[in-house]
N, C-alpha and C positions, 0 to 999 in steps of 0.2 A: 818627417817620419824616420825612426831609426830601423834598421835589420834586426829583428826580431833573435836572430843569434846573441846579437852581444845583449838585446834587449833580458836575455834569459841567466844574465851571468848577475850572481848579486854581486853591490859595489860594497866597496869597504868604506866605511865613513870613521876619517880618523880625528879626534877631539883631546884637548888637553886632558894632560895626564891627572890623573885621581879621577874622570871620570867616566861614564859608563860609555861601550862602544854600542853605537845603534846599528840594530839590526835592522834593512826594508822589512814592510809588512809580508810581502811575501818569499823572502827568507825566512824568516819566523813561523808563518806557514806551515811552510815544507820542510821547516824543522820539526815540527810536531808531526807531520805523517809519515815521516823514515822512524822506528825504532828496532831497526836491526842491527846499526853497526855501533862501534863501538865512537864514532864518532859523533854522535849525535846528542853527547853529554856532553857539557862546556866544559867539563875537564879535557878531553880531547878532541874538539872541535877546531884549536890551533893547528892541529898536525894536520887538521883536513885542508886547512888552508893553503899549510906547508904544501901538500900533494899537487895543489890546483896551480900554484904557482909555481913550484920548481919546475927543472927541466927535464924532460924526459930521460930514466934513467937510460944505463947503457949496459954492456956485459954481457956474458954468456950465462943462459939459462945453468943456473947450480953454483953461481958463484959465491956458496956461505949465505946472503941475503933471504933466508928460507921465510921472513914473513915480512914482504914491502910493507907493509900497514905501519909497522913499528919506524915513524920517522922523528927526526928532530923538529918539533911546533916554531911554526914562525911566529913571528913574538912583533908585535906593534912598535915599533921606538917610543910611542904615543900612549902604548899602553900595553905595558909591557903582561905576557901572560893573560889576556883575554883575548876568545874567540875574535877572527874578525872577518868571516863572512858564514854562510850556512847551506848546507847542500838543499838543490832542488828534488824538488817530486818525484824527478824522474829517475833518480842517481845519476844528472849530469856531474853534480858538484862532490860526487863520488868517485868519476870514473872519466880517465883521459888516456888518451893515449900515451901506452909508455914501452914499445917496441912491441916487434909481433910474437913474440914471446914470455912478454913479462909477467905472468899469471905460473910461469914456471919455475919463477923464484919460489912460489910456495911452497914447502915439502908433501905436505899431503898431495897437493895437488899433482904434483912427479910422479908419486907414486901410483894415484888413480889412474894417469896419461897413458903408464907405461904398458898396464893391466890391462888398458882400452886396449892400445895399440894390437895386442895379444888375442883380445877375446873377440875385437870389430875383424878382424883378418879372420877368423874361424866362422863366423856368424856368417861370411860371405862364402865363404868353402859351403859351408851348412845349405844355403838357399840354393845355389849352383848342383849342388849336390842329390837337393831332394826336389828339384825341377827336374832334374834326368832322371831319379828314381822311378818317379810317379813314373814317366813318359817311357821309359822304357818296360814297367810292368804292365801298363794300358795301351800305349800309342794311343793314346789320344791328348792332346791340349788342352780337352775340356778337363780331365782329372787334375790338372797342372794349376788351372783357374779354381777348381774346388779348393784344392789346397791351399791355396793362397789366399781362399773366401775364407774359410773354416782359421787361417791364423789371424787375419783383420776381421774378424767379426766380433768376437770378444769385446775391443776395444771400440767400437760403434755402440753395443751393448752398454759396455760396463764401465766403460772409460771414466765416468764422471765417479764411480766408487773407489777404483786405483789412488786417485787424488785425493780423497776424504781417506783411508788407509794412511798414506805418503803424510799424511799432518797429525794421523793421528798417533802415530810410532817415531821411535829414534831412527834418521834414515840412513846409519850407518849401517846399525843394525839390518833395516830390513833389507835392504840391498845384497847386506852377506848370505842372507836367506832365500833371497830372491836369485841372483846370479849361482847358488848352489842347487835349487832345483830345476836350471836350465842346463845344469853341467849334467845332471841324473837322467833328464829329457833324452838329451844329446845322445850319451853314454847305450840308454835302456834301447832307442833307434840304431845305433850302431849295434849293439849284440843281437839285434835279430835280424839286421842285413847281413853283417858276413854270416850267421849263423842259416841264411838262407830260407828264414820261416817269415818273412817280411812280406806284407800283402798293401794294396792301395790304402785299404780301409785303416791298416795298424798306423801307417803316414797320414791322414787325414785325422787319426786320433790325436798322434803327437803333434800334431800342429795343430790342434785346436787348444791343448795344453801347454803347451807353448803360448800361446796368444793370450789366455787366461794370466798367465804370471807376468805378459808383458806387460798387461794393464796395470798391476803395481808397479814393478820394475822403471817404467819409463818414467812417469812423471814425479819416481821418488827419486831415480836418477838424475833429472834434470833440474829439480828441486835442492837435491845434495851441491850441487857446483857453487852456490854462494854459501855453505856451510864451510867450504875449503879454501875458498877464497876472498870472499867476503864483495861489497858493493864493486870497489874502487877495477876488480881487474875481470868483474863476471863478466863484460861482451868481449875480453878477449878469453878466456876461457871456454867459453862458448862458443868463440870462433874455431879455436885448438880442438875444440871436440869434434866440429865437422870437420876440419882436415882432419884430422883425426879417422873418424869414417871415410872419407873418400880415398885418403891412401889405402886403406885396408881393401874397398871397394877397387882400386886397380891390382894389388896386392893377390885377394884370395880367389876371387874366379879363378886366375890364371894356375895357381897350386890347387885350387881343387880339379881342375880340368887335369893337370898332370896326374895327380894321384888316382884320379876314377878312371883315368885311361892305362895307368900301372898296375892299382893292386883293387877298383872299384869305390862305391861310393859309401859301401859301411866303414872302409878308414877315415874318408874325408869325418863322419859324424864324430868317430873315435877323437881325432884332430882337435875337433870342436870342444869335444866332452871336455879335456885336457887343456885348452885355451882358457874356462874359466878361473883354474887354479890362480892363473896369472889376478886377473881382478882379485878374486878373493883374498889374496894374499897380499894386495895391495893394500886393501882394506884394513887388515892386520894388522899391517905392520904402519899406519899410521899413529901420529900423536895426536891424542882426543883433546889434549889443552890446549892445542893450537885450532882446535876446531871453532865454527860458528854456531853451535848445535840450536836450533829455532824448540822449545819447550813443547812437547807435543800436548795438542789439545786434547782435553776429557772428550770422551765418548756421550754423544747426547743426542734425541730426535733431531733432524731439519737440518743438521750440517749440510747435507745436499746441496739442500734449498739455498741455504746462507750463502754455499759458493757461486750459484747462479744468481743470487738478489745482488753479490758483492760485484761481480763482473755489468750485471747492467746497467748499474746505480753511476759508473764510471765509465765514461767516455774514450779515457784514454785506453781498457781495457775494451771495452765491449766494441769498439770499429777495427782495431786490428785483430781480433778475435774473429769478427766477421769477416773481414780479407781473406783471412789464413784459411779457413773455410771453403772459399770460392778457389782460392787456388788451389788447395790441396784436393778438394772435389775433384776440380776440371784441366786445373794447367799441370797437374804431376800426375798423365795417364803415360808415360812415354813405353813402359813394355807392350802397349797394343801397337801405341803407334810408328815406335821404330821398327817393330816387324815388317808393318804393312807399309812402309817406305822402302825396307832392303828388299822385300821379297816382290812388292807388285808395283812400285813407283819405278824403281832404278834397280828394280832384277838385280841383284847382288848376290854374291852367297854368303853363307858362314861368316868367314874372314870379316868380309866386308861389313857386315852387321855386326859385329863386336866390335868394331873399328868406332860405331857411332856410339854405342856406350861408352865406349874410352874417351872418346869427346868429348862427352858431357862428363866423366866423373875430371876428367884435366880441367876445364872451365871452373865446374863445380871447387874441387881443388884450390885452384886460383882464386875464385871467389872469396875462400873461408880463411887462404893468408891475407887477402887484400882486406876482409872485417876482420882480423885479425892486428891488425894498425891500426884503426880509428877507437874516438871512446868511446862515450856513451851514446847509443843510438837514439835517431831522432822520428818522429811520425813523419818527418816527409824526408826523409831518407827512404824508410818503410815504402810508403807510396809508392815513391819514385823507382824503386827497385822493383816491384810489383807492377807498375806501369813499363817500366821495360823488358819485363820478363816476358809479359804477353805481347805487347807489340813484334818482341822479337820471334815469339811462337807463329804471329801471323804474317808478319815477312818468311820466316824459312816454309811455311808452309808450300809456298810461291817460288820455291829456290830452284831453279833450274835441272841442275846437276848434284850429282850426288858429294862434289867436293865443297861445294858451294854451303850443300846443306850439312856436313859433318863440320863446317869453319865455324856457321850459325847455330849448331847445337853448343857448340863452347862458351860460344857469347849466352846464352840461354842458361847454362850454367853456370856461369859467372853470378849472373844476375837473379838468378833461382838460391842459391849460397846465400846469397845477400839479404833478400826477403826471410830466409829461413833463421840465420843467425837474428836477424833485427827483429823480431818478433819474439825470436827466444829469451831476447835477453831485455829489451823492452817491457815486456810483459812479468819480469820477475824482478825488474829493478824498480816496477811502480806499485808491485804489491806488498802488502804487510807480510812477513813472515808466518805469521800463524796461521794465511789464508794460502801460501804459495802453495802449498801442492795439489789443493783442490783448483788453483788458475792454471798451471800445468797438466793437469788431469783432462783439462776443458781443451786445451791449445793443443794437447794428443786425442782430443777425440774428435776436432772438427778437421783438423789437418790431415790426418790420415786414416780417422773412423769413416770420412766419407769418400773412402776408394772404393766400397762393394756398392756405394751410390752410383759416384760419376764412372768407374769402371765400363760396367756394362751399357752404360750411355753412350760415351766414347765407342764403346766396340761397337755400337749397333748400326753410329752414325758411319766409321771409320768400312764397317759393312757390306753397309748400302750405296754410300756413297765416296765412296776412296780416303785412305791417307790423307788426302790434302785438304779437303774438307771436314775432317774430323779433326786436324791440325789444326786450322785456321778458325775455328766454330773455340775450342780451348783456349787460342790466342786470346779470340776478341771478347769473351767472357771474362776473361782475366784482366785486360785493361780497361774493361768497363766497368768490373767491379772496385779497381784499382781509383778508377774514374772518380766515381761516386762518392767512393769513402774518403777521399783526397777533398771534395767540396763537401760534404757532410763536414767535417774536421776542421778544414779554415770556415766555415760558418759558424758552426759551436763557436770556434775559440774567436771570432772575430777579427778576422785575418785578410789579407788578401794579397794580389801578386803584384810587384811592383816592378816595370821596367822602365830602366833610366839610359838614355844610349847613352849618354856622360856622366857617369858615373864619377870621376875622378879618381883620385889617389886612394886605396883602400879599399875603393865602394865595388860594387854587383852590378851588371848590368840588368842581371834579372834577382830580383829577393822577394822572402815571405815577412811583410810586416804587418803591424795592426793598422785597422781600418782607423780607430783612435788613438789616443793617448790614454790608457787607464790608469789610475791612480797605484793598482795594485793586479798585481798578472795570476789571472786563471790557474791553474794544475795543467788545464787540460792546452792550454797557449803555451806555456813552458815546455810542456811534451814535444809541441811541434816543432 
């Protein structure tokens, strides 16, 4: 049996010169279901080679190199100037590790980062901001939960139309649009708090307006990232963006707490308003030749439809689809649960309760440089990261002390990053261009449309019967579903686990290989 790893790398078969170099059947394949990049035409199908083979570059992000894509084709001695191998299904033969920053050689892509950095730091002021609003013009908690219904609800709703939107327009465009009526959102809530005519209901407006443009916004956003950077560096891009978020996420609580505690919380929104400029202007001032623009599709009945027929017809699609689902439901409830930890488990105050978000966004953090180094992600990467995510949910549940449990939140983090980048970028490196934003449409509305699902579920358990059991009830749902989809997956593709205690030189003690020999390897075996 071989490791199913190297099993998924095509071989180059080299043959006397004048004639033709063979492609496996399933290079060939997988050559015909990538038509996004520019290497998927045998005029530049050398260079991709060049990529898989060379060694990882090195340098500081900005040095001149503004568009890795453009290499020198490595050339056959054999045969000189033909293709000689073909990228997989999955954009492995696309996408390798090439430092944890190398997606920042691309120019656009700098400028988009820089924009985030600006506008993900405001967005965190924003939530911090209009969590104390609500609570301070109510005292109550439950107005704080409406708000938060009222901006996730849209997107449980409407989510799968934001994606059909996101393909049907140019997504630079609509994003300039998009991030410009979040800046007027922003802005129109700041002038009637300092102005001091600001009521629950006028916040419960704007955040349900708000929630409305996210459902564009997000999956044209997420969609845009291989428009800028193309197959070969989108899961490290992808990784960049959640660092990206998490630093902002340590970043803006802390400045929006100072500000709402100096001049109130209608600056923090002002702040915000102002943050978008940054994106916007990113946008701007980019170069659109260097772009990957995917042709937006006519407008027609059944797109919808299409986008759901597309995702279950595909396996490698439609079970990390369903993960992301179960976790984002159940294992990403942590504002009920870290409360009801600081305040009734381990009686803490304040302090101390920030101290376990900071936890989790340094883990988290950690996570997103650590996918930030590897390349293409794998389904049982996926898995695996999902299956430790909840295991480690139902150990901390059981955590003693409260040092114990803020160490085990990091790890939880770590691991929660990891699932979330490998899904992002899995999922958009095995779909056709024309269909990706109606698949990202779908991966934002099972991931985080079903928080006002599992939300109140969590709360009711975490209620009734403590923290630790509302913990631990999320864990084990998590690595069950982690479970399942993990043997669903090597069943389809015909796989199984192999453990050798003598491995020797090279080998695994534990690997995923096929149960046969097959002549020609699945899509959906490759993925794994």
């Amino acid at each position: 049996m071989t490791d199913i790893r190297s099993a998924t790398t095509p071989r180059r078969v080299v043959v006397p010169r004048g004639e033709n170099t063979v492609t496996p059947p399933a290079a060939a394949s997988a050559a015909a279901i990538r038509t996004d990049d520019p290497t998927t035409d045998p005029a530049a199908a050398g260079a991709a080679a060049a990529d898989a083979q060379a060694p990882a570059p090195t340098g500081l992000p900005g040095n001149g190199d503004d568009d890795p894509d453009e290499r020198t084709a490595a050339v056959d001695p054999a045969a000189p100037g033909r293709p000689t191998a073909a990228p997989s299904p999955t954009g492995a033969g696309f996408t390798r590790p090439g430092g944890m920053f190398s997606s920042l050689r691309v120019r656009n892509y700098r400028y988009f980062f820089a924009g985030q950095v600006v506008s993900n730091t405001g967005t965190w002021m924003q939530r911090i901001a209009q969590d104390w609003l609500v609570l301070s013009l109510t005292g109550s908690p439950l107005a704080v939960g409406i708000t938060t219904a009222m901006q996730f609800l849209p997107m449980l709703l409407l989510g799968l139309f934001g994606g059909v939107l996101a393909d049907r327009m140019p997504k630079r465009r609509l994003l300039i649009y998009t991030q410009g009526v979040m800046g007027l959102l922003a802005a129109g809530l700041a002038v009637l708090t300092v102005g001091g005519v600001v009521t629950p209901y006028y916040v419960y407006a704007f955040a349900l307006l708000l929630g409305l443009v996210t459902v564009v916004d997000n999956p044209t956003r997420q969609a845009f990232v291989s428009e800028m950077v193309g197959p070969k560096d989108l899961a490290n891009a992808v990784s960049l963006n959640a660092a990206n978020f998490q630093t902002a996420r340590l970043i803006g609580p802390a400045v929006a707490g100072l500000l709402i505690a100096a001049v109130g919380s209608g600056w923090a929104f002002a702040v915000n308003a102002l943050s978008f400029a940054a994106v916007i202007g990113g946008l701007l001032a980019m170069r659109p030749s260097e772009l990957r623009p995917t042709a937006p599709i006519a407008r027609r009945k059944g797109q919808l439809r299409e986008g759901l027929r597309y995702v279950k017809e595909r396996p490698e699609l439609l079970w990390p689809m369903v993960l992301a689902g179960f976790i984002g439901t159940f294992g990403f409830n942590f504002p009920t649960l870290l409360s009801g930890f600081a305040y009734d488990t381990f009686k803490v105050g304040a302090g101390q309760y920030g101290l376990l978000n900071t936890a989790m966004a340094v883990g988290s953090l950690a996570g997103a440089l650590l996918a930030a180094r590897r390349g293409a992600p794998r389904l049982r990467r996926l898995v695996g990261a999902a299956l430790a995510f909840g295991a480690l949910e139902a150990v901390a549940a059981l955590a003693p002390d409260y040092w114990t449990f803020a160490a085990l939140l990091t790890l939880i983090g770590v691991f929660g990053l990891s699932f979330n980048t490998s899904v992002n970028s899995m999922l958009q490196l095995s779909t056709d261009p024309e269909m990706r934003g109606r698949v990202m449409g779908l991966l934002v509305l099972v991931f985080t449309g079903g928080t006002p699902i599992g939300a109140p579920i969590v709360g009711w358990v975490t209620a009734s019967y403590g923290p630790r059991l509302g913990l631990l009830a999320c864990g084990l749902v998590s690595a069950l579903a982690a479970g399942v989809v993990g043997l669903v997956l090597a069943r389809s593709a015909d796989l199984r686990v192999r453990v050798d205690l003598h491995p020797g030189r090279g080998g695994r003690v534990v690997a995923v290989v096929p149960r046969t020999a097959p002549r020609t390897k699945s899509q959906l075996a490759a993925a794994c």
